[in-house]
C-alpha positions as CSV (number, residue, x, y, z in Angstrom):
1,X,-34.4,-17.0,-23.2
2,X,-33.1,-15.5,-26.4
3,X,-30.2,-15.3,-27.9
4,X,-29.3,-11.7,-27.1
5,X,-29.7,-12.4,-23.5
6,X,-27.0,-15.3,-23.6
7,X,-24.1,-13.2,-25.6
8,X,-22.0,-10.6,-23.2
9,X,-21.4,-7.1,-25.3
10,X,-17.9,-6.8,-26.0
11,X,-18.2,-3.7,-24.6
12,X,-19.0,-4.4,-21.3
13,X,-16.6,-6.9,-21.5
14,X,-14.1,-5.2,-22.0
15,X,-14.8,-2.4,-19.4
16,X,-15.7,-5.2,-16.7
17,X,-12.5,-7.3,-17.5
18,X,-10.5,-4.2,-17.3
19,X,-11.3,-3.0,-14.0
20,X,-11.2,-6.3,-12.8
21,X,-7.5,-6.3,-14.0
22,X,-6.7,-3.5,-12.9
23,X,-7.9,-4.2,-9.2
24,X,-6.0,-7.5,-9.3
25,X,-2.8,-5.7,-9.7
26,X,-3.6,-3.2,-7.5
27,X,-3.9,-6.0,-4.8
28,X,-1.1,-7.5,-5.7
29,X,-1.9,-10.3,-7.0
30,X,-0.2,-10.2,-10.7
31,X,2.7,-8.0,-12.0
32,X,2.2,-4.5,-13.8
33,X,2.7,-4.8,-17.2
34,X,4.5,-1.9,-17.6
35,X,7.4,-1.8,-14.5
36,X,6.7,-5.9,-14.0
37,X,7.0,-5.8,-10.2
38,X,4.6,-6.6,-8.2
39,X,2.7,-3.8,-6.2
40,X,0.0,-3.3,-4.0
41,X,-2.3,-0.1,-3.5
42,X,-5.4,-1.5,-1.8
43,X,-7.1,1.7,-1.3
44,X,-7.0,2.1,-5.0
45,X,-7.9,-1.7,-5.3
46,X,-10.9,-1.2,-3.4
47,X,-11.9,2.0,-5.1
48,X,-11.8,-0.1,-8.6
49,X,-13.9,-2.9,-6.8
50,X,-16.6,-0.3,-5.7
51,X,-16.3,1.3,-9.1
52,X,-17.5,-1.9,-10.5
53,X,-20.1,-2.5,-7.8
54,X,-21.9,1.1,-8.7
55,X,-21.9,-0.4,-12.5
56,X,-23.7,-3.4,-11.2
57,X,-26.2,-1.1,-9.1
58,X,-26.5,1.1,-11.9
59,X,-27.1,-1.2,-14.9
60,X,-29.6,-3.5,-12.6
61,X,-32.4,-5.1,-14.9
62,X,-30.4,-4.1,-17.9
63,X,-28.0,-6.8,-18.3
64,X,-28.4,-9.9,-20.2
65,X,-28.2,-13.1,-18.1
66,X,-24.6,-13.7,-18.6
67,X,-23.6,-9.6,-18.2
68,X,-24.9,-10.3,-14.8
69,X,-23.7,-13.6,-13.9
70,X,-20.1,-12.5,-15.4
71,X,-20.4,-9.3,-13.2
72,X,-21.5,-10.9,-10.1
73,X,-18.7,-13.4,-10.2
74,X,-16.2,-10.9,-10.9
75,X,-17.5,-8.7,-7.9
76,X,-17.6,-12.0,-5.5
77,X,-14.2,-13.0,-6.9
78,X,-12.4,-9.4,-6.2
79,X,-14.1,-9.0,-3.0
80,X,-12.9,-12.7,-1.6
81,X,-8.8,-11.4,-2.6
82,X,-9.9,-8.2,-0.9
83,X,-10.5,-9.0,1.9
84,X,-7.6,-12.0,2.0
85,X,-5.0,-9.2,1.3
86,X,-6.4,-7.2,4.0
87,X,-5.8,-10.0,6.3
88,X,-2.7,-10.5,5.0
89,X,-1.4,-6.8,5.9
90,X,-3.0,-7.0,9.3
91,X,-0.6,-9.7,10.0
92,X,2.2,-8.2,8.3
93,X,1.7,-5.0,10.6
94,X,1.6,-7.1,13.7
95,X,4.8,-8.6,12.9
96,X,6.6,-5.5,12.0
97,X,5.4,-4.0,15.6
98,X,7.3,-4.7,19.0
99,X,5.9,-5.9,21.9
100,X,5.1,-3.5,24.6
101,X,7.7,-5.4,27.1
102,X,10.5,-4.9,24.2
103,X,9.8,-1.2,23.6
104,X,10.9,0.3,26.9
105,X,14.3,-1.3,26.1
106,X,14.5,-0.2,22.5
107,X,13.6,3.5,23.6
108,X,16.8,3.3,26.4
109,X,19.2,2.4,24.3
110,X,17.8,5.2,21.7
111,X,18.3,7.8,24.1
112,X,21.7,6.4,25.3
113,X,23.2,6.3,22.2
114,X,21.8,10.2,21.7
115,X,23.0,10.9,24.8
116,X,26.5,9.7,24.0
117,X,26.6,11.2,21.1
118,X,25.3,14.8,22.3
119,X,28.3,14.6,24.9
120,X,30.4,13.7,22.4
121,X,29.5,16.7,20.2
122,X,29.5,18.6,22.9
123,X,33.0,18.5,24.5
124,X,34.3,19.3,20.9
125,X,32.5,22.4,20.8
126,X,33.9,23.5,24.0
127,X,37.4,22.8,22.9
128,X,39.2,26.9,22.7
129,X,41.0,27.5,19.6
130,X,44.5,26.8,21.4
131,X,43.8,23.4,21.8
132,X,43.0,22.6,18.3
133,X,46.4,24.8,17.6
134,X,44.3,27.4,16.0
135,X,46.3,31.0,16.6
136,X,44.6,34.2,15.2
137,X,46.6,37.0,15.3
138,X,44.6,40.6,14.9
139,X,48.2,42.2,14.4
140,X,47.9,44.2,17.8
């Protein structure tokens, strides 16, 4: 091995370390540096993750020993969270929906309270001007 293959371009660095970054936040995982909440977009998270697995497709055989170990780790490391925030939202969804034996319910007392209220709105639209004590005189 020579020395060249041992150093990491600064670079690729960069870029690597970037999209890394950026898919991190986009998990979830760390705040944005600019609003510091925060926020989670995994379709964009795994769209940075696939954008660093075509630079590891693309660039095979033309890394240096520790571009491609640093790569490989970062790809391993991304898809692991991945895939644990994917899980995470799969539970989060089953929590947020109702059992089938609680919906029925849920939708009767939804249509009872529109019911009501159409009745409601209803019977004051029948109302004739009298009864509100509404005269119009047209002076005939």
């Amino acid at each position: 091995m020579n020395q060249q293959e041992l150093q990491i371009n600064p670079l690729f660095l960069q870029l690597v370390v970037s999209l890394q970054a950026g898919a991190m936040q986009q998990m979830g995982k760390v705040a944005s540096p600019f609003t510091g909440k925060v926020e989670r977009d995994l379709d964009m998270a795994k769209h940075s993750i696939d954008m660093l697995a075509m630079i590891d497709d693309k660039t095979k055989g033309n890394l240096g020993e520790e571009e491609q170990k640093l790569l490989s780790h970062l790809l391993y490391e991304l898809r692991l969270n991945y895939v644990d925030e994917l899980k995470k939202e799969g539970e989060a969804r089953k929590e947020k929906t109702p059992s089938p034996e609680s919906k029925p319910t849920e939708e009767a007392a939804a249509s009872e309270d529109s019911a009501t209220t159409d009745s409601t709105s209803t019977e004051d639209s029948e109302k004739p001007d009298s009864a509100s004590g509404n005269h119009t005189d047209d002076g005939a």
